[in-house]
N, C-alpha and C positions, 0 to 999 in steps of 0.2 A: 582648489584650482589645480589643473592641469597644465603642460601647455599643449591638449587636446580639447580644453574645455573646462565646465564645472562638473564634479561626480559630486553627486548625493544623495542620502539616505538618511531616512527618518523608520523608526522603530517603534512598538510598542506590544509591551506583553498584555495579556488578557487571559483569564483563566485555563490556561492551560495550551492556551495557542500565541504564535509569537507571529507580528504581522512585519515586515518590512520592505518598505519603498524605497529603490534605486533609481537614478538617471544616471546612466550611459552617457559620454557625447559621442557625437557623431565621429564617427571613422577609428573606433576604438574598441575594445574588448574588456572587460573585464572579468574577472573571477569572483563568482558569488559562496561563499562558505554558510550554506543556513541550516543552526544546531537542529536536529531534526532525526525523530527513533529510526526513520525509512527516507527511501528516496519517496515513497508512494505519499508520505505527508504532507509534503510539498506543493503547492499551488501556486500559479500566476495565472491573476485576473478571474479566478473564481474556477478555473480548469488546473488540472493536475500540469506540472511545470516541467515537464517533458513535452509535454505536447506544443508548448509555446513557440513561436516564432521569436529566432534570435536566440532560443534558448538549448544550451545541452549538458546533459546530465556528464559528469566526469566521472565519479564512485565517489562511497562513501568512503569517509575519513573517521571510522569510530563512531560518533553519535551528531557526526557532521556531514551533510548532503553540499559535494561540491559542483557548481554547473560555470558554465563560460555563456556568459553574456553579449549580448553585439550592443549596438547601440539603441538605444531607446528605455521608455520608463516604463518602470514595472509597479507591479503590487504583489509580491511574495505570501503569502502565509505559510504555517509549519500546524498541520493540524495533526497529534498524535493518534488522533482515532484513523482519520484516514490511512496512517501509516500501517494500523494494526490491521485493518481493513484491505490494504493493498499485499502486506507481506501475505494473510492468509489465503489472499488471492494465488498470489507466485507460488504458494508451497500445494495450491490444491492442483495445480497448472504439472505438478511434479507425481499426480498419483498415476499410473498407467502401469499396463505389465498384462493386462486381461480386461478383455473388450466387455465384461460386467461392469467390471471394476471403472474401466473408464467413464462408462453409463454413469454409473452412483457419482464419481467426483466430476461430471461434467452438471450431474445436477447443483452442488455444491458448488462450481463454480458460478453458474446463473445465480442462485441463492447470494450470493458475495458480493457479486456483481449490483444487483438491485440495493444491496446496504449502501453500497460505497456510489452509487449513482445518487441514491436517499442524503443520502451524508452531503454529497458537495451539490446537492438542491437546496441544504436548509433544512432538509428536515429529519433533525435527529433522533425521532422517536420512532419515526419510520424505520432509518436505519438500525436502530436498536433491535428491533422486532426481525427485520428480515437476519441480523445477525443470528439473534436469536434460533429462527428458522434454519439458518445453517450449521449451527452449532446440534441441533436436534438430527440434520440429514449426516452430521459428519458423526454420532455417536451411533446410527443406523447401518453407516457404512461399518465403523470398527466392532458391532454386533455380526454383520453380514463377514466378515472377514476371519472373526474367532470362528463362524460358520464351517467355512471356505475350509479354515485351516483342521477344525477337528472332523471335515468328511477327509482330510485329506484330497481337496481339492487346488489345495496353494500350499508351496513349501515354506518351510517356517522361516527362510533367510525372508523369503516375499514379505509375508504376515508380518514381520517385525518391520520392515521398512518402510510398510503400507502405517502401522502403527504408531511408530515416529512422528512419519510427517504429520498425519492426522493427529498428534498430539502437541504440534506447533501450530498446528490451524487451530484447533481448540484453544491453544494458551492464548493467540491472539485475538482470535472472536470473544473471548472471554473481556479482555479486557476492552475490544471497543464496544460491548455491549453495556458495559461498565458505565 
């Protein structure tokens, strides 16, 4: 009890994903901490939890997604695949430098995109596959890019940091395909 109200929260883990229920009262804010690999992991009411009404992302705290709340009741989930799914989203969002190159990770991003749609519809075997998919366009791309770099068509500071990234999008794809 408050003297704004009652706040509460009910919780429960499930393989691998951690679901929790807040009320808000009215004319109040609160701060929600939910342990979580990505902001991207995070859902209310079955949509990614940025997108929410009343809802706003603050930063991450370590392996903890902190957002401010308004008033009203939610239904949180922490799905770790979405997370893995969302960061490789952000890092393919990071490949540019030559409008080929943007071509090949704009593909990659659609490819991402369709997992993590698949994913927060339910169906995970969907998303598996389309990850899969993108895991295949993003080892196409770092073939096209040892290309690039042995015509001496991208200089090697490029090639390496085209490389990088695409090896954090791999590490991720990897595991939400998992």
């Amino acid at each position: 009890e408050t003297r704004y109200g009652t706040v509460r929260t009910a919780w429960e883990q499930t393989a691998g994903a951690l679901a929790l229920d807040v009320s808000v009262p009215a004319n109040t804010t609160a701060e929600l901490r939910m342990p979580a690999s990505s902001r991207w992991a995070v859902t209310e009411g079955g949509e990614p939890a940025e997108e929410a009404e009343a809802v706003r992302f603050v930063g991450m705290d370590g392996a903890t997604a902190v957002y401010e709340l308004g008033s009203d009741d939610y239904e949180f989930r922490a799905d770790p695949v979405l997370g893995d799914l969302g960061e490789a989203r952000a890092h393919a969002g990071e490949l540019a430098g030559d409008a080929r190159l943007e071509a090949h990770a704009a593909r990659l991003e659609r490819e991402i995109d369709r997992a993590w749609s698949s994913r927060l519809a339910g169906r995970s075997s969907r998303a598996a596959d389309e990850a899969h998919r993108a895991l295949a366009t993003a080892a196409g791309i770092e073939r096209w890019v040892a290309e690039q770099r042995r015509r001496g068509r991208i200089d090697a500071a490029t090639a390496d940091a085209v490389e990088a990234t695409l090896e954090r999008i791999e590490r991720r794809l990897s595991a939400a395909s998992a």
